[in-house]
C-alpha positions, 0 to 999 in steps of 0.5 A: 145928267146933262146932255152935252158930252162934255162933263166937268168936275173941279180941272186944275186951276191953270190957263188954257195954253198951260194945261197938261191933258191926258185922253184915256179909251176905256174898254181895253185900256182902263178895263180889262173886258168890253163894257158894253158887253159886259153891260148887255149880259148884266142887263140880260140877268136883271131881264131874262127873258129877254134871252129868247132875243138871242137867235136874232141877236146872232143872225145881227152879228153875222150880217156884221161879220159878213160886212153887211151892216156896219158896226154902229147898227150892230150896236143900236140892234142889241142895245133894242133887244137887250134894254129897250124900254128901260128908263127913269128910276130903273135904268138909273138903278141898274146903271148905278149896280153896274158901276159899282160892280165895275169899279169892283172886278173890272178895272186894271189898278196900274190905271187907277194908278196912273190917273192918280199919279196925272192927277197929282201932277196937275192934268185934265183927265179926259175919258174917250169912249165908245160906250153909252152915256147912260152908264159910263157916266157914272164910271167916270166920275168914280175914276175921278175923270173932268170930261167925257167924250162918248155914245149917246142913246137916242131916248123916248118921250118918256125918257126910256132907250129906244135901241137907236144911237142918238148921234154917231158911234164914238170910236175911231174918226168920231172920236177924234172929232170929239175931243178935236172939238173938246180941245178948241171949246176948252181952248188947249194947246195940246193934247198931252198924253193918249193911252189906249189900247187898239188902232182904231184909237190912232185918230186920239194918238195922232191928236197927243204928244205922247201916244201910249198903248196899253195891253196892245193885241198883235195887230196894234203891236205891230202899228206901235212899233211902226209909229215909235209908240210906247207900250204899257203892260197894264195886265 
């Protein structure tokens, strides 16, 4: 898997200036649950042991809670005590069974629909997330998706996850920034179409055309309506 962020299969033959792009998160908006948690508990039943990390894990989540630490150390604190030490072929493994099991139970059909109907229609499909490269690598391919903006895992000598981000969290302003520098690197007019499912994606909804939020919770309903925002029941 190549480093860079940005993964490219086989984008409609158009120009630049006359392409149609659609940026999709994925938690929420494609999945019906969080990938990553789900990610941590199936790395946990292949690892058990690890299990004896969970009163630590606790006391992270409650100084996050607390807004003693911010969400990226969270983050980089379960990915150590969950899948540390993980690399090469076993990594690849498990990522490859987490997929399948994925694409199984875990995605709406009305989003497999949707892409299907853009892609037919032409569009750059472009998956925006916070989870790990690692894994989700393998989901956007399965999903059919061009590129993928995401988080990266900071990896050993040896290949193997360290428990440490290597770069930002994508999420929020940081993923705005990603697929602004997508954008100017593929050399788009616009963003087309934005689908997620939280507020903290408004920088990907400011950046689109058209902002559509799926299966919003109150607090994203709420900001929705203010802004005039279309509203997706994909449940």
């Amino acid at each position: 898997m190549s480093q860079s962020n940005h993964i490219k299969s086989n984008p409609p033959k158009s120009s630049s200036a006359e392409q149609k792009v659609a940026v999709f998160d994925l938690d929420g908006t494609i999945t019906y649950r969080d990938t990553y948690i789900e990610f941590l508990l199936f790395c946990l039943r292949k690892r058990p042991v690890r299990v004896l990390r969970g009163g630590a894990l606790l006391l992270y989540y409650c100084a996050y809670k607390l807004g003693f630490r911010s969400n990226h150390w969270l983050k980089a604190k379960f990915l150590g005590a969950v899948a540390g030490g993980l690399g090469g072929e076993r990594l690849k493994s498990l990522c490859e069974d987490f997929s399948e099991k994925t694409v199984k139970t875990n995605i709406k059909p009305r989003a497999i629909d949707e892409l299907k109907r853009l892609k037919q229609k032409g569009y750059v499909l472009v998956l925006a997330t916070a989870s790990f490269e690692f894994y989700v690598a393998q989901l956007c391919d399965a999903l059919g998706m061009d590129h993928l903006l995401c988080t990266k895992a900071e990896l050993d000598g040896g290949g193997c996850i360290t428990g440490e981000l290597d770069g930002k969290n994508c999420i929020g302003a940081e993923k705005g920034r990603q697929l602004e520098e997508l954008k100017k690197e593929c050399r788009w007019l616009e963003i087309s179409r934005a689908y997620s499912d939280d507020k903290v994606d408004l920088p990907l909804f400011q950046l689109a055309r058209v902002a559509l939020v799926v299966d919003p919770k109150e607090a994203t309903k709420k900001v929705a309506s203010e802004k005039g925002y279309t509203v997706l029941l994909w449940r």
